[in-house]
Backbone atoms as SQL, in Angstrom:
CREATE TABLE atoms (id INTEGER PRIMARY KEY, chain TEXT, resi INTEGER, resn TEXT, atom TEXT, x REAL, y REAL, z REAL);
INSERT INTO atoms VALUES
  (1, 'A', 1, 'UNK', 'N', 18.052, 8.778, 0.007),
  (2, 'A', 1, 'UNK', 'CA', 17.611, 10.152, 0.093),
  (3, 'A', 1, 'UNK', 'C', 17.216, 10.674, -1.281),
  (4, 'A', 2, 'UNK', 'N', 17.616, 10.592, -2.497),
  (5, 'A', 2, 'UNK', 'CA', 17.897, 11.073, -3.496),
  (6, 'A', 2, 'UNK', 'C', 16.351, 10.179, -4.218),
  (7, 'A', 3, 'UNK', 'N', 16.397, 8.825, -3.810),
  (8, 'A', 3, 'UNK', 'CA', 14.798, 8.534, -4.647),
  (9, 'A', 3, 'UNK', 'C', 14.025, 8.983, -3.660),
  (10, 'A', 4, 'UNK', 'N', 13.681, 9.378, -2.248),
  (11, 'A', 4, 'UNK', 'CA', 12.887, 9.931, -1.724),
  (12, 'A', 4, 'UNK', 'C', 12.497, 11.171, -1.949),
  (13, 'A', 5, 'UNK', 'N', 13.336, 12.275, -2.502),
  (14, 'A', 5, 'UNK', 'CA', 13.214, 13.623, -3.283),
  (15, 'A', 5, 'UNK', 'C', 13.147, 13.761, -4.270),
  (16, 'A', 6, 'UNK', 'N', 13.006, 12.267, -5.231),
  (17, 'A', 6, 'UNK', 'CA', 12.221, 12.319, -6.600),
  (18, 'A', 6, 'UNK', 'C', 11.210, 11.710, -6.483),
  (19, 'A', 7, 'UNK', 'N', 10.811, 11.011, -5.489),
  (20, 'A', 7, 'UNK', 'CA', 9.347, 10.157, -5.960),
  (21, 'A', 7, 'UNK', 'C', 8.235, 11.444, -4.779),
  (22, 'A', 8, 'UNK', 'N', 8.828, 12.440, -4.098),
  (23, 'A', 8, 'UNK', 'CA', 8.159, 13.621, -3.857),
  (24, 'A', 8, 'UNK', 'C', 7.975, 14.244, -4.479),
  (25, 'A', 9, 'UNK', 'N', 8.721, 14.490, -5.725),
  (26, 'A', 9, 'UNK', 'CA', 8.784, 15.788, -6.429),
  (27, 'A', 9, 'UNK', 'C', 7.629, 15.247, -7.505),
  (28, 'A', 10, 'UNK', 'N', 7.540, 13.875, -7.870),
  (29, 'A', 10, 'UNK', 'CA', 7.226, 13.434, -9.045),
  (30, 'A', 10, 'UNK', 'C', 5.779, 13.305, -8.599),
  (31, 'A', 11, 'UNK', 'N', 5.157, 12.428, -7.100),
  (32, 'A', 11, 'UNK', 'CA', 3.846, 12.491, -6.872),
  (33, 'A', 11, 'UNK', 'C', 3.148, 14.236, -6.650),
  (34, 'A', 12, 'UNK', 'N', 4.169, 14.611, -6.175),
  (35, 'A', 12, 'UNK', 'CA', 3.479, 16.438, -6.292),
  (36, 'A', 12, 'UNK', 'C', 2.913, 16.601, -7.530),
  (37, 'A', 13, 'UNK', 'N', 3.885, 16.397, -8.942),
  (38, 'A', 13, 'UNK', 'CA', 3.670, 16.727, -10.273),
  (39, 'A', 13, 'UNK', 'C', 2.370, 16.180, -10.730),
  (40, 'A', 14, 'UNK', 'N', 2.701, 14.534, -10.222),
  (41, 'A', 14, 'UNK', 'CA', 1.497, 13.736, -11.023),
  (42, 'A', 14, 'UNK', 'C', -0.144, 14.263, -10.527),
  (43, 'A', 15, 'UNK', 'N', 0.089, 14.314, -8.982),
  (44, 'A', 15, 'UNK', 'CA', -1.370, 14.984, -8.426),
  (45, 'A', 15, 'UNK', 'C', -1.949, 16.251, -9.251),
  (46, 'A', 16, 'UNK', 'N', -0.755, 17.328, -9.343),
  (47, 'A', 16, 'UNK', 'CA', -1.192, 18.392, -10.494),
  (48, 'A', 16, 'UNK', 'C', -1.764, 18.152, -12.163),
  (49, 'A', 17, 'UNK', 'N', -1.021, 17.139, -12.446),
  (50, 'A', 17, 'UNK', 'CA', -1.801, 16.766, -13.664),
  (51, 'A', 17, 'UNK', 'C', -2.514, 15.907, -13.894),
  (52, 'A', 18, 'UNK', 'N', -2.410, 14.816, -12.678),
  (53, 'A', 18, 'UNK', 'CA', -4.255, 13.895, -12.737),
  (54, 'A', 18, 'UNK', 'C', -5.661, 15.156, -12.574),
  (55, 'A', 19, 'UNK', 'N', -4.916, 16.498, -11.979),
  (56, 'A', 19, 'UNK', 'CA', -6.110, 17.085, -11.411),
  (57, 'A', 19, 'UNK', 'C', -6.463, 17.884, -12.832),
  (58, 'A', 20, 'UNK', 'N', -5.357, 18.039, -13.646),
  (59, 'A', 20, 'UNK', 'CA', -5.991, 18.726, -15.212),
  (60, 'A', 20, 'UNK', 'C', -6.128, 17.586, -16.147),
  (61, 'A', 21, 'UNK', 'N', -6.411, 16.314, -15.517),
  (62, 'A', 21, 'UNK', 'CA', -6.661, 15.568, -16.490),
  (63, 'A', 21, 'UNK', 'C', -6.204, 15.073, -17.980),
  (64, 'A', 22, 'UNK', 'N', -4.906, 15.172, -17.693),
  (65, 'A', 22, 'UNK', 'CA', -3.943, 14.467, -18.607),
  (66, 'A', 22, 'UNK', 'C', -3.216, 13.553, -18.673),
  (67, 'A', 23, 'UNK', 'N', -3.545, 12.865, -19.456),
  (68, 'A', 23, 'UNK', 'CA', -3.466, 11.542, -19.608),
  (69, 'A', 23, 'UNK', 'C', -1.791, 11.078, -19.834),
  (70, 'A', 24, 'UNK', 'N', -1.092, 12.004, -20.293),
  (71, 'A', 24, 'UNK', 'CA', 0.069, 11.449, -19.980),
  (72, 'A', 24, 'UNK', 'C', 1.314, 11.326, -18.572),
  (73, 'A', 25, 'UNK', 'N', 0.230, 11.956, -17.763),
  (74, 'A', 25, 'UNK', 'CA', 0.749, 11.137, -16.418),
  (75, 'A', 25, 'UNK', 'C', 0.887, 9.802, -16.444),
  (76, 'A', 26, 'UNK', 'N', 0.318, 8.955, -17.066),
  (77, 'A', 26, 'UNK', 'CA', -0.083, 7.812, -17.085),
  (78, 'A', 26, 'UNK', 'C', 1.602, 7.020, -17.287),
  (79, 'A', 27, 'UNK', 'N', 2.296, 7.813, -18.398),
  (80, 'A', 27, 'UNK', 'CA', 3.418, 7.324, -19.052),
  (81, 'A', 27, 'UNK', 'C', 4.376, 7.476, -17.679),
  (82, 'A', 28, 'UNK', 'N', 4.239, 8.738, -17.027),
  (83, 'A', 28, 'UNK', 'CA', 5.331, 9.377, -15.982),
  (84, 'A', 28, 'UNK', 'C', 5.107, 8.056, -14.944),
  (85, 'A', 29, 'UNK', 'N', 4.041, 7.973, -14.619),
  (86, 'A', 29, 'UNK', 'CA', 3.909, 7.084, -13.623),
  (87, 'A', 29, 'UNK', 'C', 4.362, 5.434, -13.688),
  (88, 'A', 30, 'UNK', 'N', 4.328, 5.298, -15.175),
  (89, 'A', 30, 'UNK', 'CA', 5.160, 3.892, -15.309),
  (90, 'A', 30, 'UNK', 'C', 6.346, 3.965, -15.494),
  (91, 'A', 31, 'UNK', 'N', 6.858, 5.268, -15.894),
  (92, 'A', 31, 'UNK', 'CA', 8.483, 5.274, -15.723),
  (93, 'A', 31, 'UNK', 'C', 9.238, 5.407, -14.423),
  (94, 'A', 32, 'UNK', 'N', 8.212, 5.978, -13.083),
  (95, 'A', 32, 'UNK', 'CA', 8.543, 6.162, -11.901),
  (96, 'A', 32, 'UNK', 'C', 8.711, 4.158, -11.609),
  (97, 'A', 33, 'UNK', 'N', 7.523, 3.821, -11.892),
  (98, 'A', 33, 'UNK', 'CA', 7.334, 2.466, -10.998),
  (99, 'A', 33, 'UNK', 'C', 8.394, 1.368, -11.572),
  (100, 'A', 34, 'UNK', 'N', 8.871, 1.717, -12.889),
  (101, 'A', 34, 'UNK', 'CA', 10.035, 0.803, -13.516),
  (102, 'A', 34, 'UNK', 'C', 11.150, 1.519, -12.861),
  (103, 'A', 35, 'UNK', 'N', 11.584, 2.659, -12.634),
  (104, 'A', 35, 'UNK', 'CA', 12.886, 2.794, -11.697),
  (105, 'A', 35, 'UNK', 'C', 12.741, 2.331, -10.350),
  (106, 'A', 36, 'UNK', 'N', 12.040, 2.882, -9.913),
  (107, 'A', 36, 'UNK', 'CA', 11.963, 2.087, -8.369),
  (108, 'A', 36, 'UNK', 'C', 11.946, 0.114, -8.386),
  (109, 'A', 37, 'UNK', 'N', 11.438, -0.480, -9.103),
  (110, 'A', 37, 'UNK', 'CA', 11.303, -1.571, -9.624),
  (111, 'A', 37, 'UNK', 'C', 13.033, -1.912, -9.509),
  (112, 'A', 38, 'UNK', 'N', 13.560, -1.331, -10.081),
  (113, 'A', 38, 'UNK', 'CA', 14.921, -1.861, -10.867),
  (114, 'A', 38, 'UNK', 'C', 15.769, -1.369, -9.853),
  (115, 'A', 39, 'UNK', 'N', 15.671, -0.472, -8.331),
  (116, 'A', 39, 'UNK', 'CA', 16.367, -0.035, -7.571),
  (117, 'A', 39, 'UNK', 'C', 17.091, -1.449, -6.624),
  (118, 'A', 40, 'UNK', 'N', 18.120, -1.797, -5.954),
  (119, 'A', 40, 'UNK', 'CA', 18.321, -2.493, -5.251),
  (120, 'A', 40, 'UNK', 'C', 17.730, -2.248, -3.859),
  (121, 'A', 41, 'UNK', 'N', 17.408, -1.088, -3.019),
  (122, 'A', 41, 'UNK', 'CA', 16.990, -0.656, -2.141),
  (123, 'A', 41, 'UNK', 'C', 17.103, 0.465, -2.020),
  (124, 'A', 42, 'UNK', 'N', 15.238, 0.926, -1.124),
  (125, 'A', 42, 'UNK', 'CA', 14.547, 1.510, -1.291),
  (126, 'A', 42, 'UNK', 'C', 14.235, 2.081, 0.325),
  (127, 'A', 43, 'UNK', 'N', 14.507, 2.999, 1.051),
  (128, 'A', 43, 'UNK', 'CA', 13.948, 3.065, 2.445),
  (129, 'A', 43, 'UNK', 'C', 12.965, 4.606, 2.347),
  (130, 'A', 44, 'UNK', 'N', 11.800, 4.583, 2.483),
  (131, 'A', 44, 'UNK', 'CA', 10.523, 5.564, 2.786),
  (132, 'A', 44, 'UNK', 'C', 9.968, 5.705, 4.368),
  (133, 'A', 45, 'UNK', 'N', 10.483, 6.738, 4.951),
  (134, 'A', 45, 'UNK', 'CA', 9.944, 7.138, 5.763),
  (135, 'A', 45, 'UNK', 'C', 8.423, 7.977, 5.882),
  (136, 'A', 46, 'UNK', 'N', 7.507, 7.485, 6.852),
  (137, 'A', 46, 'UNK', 'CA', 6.235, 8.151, 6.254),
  (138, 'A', 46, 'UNK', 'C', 5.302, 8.518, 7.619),
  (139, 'A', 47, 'UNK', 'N', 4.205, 9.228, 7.010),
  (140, 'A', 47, 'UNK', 'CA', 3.538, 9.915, 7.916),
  (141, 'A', 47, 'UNK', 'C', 1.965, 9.660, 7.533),
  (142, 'A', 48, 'UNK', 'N', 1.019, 9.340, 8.000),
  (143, 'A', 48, 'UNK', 'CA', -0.468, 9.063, 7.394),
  (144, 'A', 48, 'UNK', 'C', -1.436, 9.278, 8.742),
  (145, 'A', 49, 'UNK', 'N', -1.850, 10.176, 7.735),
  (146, 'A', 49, 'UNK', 'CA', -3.091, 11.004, 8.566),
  (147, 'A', 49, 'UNK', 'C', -4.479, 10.582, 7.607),
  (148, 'A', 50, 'UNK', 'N', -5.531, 10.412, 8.042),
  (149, 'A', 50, 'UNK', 'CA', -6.393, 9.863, 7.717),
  (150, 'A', 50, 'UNK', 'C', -7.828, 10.468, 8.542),
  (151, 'A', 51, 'UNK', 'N', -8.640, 10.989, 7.642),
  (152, 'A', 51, 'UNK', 'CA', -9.706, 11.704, 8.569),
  (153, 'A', 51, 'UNK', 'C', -11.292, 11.154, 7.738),
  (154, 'A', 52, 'UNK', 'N', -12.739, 11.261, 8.454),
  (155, 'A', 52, 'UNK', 'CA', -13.316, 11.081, 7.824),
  (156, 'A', 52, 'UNK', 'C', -13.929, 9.272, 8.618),
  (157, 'A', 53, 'UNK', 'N', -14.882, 8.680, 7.606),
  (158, 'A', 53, 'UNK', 'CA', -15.505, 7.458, 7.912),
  (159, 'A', 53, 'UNK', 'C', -14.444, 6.643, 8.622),
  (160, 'A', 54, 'UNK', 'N', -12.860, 6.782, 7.985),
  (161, 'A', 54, 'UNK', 'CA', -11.551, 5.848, 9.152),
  (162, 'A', 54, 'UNK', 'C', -10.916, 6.910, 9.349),
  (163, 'A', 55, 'UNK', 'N', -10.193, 6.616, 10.824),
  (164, 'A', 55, 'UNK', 'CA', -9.560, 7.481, 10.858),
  (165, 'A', 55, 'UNK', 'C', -8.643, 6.502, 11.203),
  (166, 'A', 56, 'UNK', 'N', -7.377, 7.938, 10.943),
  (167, 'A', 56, 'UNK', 'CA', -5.889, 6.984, 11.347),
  (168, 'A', 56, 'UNK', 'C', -4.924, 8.202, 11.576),
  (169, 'A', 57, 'UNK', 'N', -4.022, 7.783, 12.348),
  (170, 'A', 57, 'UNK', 'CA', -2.248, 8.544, 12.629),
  (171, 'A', 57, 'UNK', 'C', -1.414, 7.839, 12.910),
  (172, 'A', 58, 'UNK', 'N', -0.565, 7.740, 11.864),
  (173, 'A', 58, 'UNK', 'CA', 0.963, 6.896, 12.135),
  (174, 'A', 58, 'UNK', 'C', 2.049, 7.203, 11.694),
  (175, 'A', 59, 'UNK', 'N', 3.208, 6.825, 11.859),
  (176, 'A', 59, 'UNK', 'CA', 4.224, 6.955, 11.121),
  (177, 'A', 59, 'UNK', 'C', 5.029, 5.823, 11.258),
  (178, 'A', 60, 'UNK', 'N', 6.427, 5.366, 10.412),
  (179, 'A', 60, 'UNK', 'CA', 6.822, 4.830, 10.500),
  (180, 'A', 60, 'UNK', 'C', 7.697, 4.299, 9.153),
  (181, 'A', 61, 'UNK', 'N', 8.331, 3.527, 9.137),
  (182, 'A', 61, 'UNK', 'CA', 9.544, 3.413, 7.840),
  (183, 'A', 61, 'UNK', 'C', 9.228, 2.011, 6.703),
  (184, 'A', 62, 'UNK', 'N', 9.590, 2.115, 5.814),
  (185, 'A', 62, 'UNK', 'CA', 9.808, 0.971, 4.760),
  (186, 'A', 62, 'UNK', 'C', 10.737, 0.793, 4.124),
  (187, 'A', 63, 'UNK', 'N', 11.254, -0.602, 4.552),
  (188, 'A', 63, 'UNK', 'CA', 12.873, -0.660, 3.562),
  (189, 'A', 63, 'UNK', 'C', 12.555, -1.854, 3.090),
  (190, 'A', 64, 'UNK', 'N', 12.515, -1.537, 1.390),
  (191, 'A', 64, 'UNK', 'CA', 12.541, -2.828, 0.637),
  (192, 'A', 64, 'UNK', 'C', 14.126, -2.780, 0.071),
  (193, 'A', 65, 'UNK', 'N', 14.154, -4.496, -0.022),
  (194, 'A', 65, 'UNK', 'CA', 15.710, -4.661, -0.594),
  (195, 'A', 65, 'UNK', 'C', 15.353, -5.884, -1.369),
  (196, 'A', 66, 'UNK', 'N', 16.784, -6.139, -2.398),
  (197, 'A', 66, 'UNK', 'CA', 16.610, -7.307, -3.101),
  (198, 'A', 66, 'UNK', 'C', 15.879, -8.540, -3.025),
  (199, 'A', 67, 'UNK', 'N', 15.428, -9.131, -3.179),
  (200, 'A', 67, 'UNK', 'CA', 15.103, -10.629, -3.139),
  (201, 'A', 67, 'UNK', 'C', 14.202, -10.836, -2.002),
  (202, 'A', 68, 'UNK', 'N', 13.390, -9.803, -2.140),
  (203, 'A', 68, 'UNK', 'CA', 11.971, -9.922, -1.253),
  (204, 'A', 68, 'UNK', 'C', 12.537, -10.022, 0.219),
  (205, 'A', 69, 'UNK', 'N', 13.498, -8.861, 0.343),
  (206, 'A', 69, 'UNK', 'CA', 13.889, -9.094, 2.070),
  (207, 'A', 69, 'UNK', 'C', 13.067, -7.551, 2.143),
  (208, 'A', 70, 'UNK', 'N', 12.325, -7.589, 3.069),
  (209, 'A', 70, 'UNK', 'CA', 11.432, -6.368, 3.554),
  (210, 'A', 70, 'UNK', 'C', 11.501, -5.720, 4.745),
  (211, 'A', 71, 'UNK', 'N', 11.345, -4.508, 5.483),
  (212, 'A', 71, 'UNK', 'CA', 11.359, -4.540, 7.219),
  (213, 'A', 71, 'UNK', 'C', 10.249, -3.116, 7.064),
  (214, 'A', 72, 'UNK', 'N', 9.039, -3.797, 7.512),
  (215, 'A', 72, 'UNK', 'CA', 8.037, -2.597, 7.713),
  (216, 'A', 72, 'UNK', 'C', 7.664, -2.307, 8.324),
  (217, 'A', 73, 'UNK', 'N', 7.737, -0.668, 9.599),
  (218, 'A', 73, 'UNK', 'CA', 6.916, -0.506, 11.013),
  (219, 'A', 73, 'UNK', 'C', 6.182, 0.556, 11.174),
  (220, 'A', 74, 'UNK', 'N', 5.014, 0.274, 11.507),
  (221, 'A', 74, 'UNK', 'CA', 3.976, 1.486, 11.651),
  (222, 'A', 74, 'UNK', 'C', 3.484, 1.760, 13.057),
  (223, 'A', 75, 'UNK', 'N', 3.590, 2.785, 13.460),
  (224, 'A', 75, 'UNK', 'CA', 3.291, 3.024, 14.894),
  (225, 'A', 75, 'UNK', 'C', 1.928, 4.317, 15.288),
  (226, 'A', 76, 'UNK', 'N', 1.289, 4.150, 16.046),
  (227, 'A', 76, 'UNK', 'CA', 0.022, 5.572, 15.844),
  (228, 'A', 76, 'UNK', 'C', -1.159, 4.939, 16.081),
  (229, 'A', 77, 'UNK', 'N', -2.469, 5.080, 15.716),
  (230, 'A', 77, 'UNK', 'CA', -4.074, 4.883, 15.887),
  (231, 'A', 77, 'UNK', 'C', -4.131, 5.136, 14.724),
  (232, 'A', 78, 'UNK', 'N', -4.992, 3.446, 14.617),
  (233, 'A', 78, 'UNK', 'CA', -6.219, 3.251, 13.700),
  (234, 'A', 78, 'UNK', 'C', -7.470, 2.628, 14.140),
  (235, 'A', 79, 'UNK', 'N', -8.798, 3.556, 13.405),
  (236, 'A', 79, 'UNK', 'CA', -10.223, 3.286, 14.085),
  (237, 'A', 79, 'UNK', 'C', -10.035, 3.980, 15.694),
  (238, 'A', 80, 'UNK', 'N', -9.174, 5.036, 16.004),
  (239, 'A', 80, 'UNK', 'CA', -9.105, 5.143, 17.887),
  (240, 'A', 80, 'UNK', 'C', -8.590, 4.185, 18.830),
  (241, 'A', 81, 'UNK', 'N', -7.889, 2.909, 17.948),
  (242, 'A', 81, 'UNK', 'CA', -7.051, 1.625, 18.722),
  (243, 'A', 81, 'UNK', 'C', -5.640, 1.847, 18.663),
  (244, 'A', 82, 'UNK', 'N', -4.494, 1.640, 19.264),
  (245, 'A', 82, 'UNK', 'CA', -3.373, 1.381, 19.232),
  (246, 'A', 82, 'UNK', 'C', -2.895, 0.762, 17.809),
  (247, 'A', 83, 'UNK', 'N', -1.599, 1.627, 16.863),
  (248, 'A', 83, 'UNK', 'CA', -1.698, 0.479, 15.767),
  (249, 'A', 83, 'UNK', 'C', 0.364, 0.218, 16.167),
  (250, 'A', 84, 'UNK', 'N', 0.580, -0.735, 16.037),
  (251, 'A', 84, 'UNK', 'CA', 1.866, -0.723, 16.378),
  (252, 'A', 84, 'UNK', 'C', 2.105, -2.327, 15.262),
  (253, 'A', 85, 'UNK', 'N', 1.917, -2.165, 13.948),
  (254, 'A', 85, 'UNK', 'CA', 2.355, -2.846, 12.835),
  (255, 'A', 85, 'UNK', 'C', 3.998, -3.294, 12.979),
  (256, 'A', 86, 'UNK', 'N', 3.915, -4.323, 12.590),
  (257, 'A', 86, 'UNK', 'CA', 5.709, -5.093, 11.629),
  (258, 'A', 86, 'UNK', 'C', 5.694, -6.043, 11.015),
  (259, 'A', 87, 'UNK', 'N', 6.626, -5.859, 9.450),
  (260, 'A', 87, 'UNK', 'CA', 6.207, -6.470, 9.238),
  (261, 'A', 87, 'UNK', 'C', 8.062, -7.068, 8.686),
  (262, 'A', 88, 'UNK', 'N', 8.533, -8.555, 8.747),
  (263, 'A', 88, 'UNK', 'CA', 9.619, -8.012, 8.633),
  (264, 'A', 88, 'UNK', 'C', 9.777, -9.588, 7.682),
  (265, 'A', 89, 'UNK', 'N', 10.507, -9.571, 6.340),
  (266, 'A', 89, 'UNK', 'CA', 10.929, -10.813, 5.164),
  (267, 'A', 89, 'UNK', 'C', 12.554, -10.883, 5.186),
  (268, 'A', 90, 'UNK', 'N', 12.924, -12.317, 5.066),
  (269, 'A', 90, 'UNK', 'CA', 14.079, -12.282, 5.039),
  (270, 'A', 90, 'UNK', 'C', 14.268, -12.652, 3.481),
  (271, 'A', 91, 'UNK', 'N', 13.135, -12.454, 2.864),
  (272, 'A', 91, 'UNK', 'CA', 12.912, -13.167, 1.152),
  (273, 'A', 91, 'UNK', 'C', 12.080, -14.751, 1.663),
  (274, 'A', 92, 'UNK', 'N', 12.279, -15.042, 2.095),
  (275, 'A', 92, 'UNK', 'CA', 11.510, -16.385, 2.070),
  (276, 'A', 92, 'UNK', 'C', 10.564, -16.782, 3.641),
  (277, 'A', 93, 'UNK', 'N', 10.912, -16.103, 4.519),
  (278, 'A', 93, 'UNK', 'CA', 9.567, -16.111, 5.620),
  (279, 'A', 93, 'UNK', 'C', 9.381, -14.757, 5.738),
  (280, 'A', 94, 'UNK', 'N', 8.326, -14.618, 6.395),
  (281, 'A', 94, 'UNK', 'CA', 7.633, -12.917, 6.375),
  (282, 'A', 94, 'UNK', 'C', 7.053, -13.445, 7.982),
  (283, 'A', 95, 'UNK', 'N', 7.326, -12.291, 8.864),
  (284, 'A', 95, 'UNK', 'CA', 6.732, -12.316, 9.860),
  (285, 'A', 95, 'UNK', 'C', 6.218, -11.013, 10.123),
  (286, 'A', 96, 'UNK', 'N', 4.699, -11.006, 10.609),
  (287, 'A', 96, 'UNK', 'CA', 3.746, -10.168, 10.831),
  (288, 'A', 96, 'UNK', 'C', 3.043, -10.014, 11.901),
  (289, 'A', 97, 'UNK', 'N', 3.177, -8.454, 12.741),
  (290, 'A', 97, 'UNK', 'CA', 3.357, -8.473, 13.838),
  (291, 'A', 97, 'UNK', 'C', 1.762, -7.301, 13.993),
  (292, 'A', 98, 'UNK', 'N', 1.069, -7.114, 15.195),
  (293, 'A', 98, 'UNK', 'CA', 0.632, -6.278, 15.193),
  (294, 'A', 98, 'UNK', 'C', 0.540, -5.936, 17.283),
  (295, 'A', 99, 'UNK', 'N', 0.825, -5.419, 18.043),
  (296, 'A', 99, 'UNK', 'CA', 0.796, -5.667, 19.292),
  (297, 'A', 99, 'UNK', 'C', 1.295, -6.869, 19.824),
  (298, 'A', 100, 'UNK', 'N', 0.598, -7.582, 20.111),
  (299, 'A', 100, 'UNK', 'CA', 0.897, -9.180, 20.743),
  (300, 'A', 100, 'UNK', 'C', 0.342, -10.367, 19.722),
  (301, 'A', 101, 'UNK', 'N', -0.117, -9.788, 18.275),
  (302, 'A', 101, 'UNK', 'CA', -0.737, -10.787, 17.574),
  (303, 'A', 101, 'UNK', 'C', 0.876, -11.171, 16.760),
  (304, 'A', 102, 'UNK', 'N', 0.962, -12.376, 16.358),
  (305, 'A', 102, 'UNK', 'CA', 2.395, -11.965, 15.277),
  (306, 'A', 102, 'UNK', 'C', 1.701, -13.668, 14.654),
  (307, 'A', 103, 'UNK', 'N', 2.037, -13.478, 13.186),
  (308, 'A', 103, 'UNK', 'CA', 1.947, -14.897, 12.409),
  (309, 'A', 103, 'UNK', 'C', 3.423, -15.010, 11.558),
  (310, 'A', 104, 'UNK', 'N', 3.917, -15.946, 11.351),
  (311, 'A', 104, 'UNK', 'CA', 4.884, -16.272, 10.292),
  (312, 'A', 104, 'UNK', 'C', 3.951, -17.188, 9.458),
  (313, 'A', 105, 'UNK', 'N', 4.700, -16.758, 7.883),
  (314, 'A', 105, 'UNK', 'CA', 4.095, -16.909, 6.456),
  (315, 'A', 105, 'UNK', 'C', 5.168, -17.179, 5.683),
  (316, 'A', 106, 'UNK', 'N', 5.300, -17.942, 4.549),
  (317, 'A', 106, 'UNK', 'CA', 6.250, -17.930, 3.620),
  (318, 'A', 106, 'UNK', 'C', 5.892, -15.931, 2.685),
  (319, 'A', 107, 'UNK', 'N', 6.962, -16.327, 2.049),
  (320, 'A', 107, 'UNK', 'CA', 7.332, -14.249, 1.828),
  (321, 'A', 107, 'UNK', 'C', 6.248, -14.510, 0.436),
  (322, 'A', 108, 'UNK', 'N', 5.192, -13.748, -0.013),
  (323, 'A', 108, 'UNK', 'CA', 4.893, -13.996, -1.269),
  (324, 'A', 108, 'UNK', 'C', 6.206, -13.751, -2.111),
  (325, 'A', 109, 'UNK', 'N', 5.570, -14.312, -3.367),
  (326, 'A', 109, 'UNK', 'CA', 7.168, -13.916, -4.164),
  (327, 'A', 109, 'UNK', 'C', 6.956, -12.974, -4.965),
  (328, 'A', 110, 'UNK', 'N', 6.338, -11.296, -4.777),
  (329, 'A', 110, 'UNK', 'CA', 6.481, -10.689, -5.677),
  (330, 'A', 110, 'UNK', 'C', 6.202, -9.607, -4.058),
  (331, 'A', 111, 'UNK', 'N', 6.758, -9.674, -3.090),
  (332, 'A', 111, 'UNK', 'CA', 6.585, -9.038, -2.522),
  (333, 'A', 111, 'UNK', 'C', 6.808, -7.114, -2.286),
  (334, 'A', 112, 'UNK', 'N', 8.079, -7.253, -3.025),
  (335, 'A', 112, 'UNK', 'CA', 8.582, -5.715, -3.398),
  (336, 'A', 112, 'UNK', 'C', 8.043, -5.498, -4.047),
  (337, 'A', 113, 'UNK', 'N', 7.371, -5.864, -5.413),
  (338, 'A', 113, 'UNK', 'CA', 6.798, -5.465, -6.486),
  (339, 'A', 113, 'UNK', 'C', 5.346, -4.726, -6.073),
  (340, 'A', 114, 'UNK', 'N', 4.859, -5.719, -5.373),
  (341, 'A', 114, 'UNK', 'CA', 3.549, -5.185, -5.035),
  (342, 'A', 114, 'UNK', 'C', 3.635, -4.127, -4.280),
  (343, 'A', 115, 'UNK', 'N', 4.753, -4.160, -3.101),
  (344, 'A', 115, 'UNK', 'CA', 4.468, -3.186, -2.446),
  (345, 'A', 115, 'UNK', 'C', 4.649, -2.088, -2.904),
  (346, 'A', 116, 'UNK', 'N', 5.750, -1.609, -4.133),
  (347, 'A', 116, 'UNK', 'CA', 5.879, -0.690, -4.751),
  (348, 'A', 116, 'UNK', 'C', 4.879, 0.320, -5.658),
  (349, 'A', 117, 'UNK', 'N', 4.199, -0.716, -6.234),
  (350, 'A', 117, 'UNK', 'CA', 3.200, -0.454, -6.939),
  (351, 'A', 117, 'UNK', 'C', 2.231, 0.411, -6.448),
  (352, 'A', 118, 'UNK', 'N', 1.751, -0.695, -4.880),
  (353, 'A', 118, 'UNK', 'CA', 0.586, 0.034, -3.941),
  (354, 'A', 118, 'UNK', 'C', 1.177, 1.117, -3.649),
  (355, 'A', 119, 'UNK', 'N', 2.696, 1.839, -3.563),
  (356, 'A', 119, 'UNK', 'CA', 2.469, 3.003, -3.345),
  (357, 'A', 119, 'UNK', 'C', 2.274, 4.195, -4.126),
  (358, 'A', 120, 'UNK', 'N', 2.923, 4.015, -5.568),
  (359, 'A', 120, 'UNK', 'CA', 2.624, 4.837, -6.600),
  (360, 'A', 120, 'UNK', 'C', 1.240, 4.803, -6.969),
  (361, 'A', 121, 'UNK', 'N', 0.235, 3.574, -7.029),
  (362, 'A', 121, 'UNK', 'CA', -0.944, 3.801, -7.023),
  (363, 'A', 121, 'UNK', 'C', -2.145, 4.273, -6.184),
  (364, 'A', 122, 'UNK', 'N', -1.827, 4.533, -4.552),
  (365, 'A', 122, 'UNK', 'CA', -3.118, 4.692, -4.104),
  (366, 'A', 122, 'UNK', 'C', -2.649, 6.217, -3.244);
């Protein structure tokens, strides 16, 4: 609960000062992504609305934990199709689900990392 009401408080901030164009967001934002980095676990509940050339509505949760064990589910429309995402790592297989499609994969090995990243960045 407590990193979910700082990494709100902190993307509110950063949006305000990417929008006056100061560059030392830049610093805030790598000090956000090195704590979360260094957290043992991490659970984000979320909501994505999406309008325009794609559209999308979903929601659904992300819990990253140590050693690339992951459990990710997205539920809602994307493009006007059913999206009912999972994606779930035990650290070393990753299985990926979407409706009735599902593949197993070995887990990349920087799997938390990235995913962390992609969220402070986009």
């Amino acid at each position: 609960m407590k990193i979910r009401i700082i990494l709100l408080v902190f993307l509110i901030f950063a949006s305000l000062v990417f929008a006056n164009g100061n560059n030392s967001t830049k610093l805030c934002l790598n000090a956000l992504e090195i704590n979360l980095l260094e957290t043992d676990s991490i659970k984000i509940d979320f909501n994505i609305t999406a309008t325009g050339a794609i559209e999308a509505n979903a929601k659904g949760t992300m819990l990253l934990k140590s050693y690339n064990r992951v459990s990710f589910s997205a539920k809602g429309e994307f493009t006007g199709e059913p999206l009912n995402l999972e994606l779930l790592s035990n650290g070393s297989k990753m299985d990926v689900s979407n409706s009735n499609n599902k593949i197993s994969v070995q887990t990349p090995p920087y799997l938390n990392q990235g995913s962390i990243i992609s969220l402070t960045r986009m």
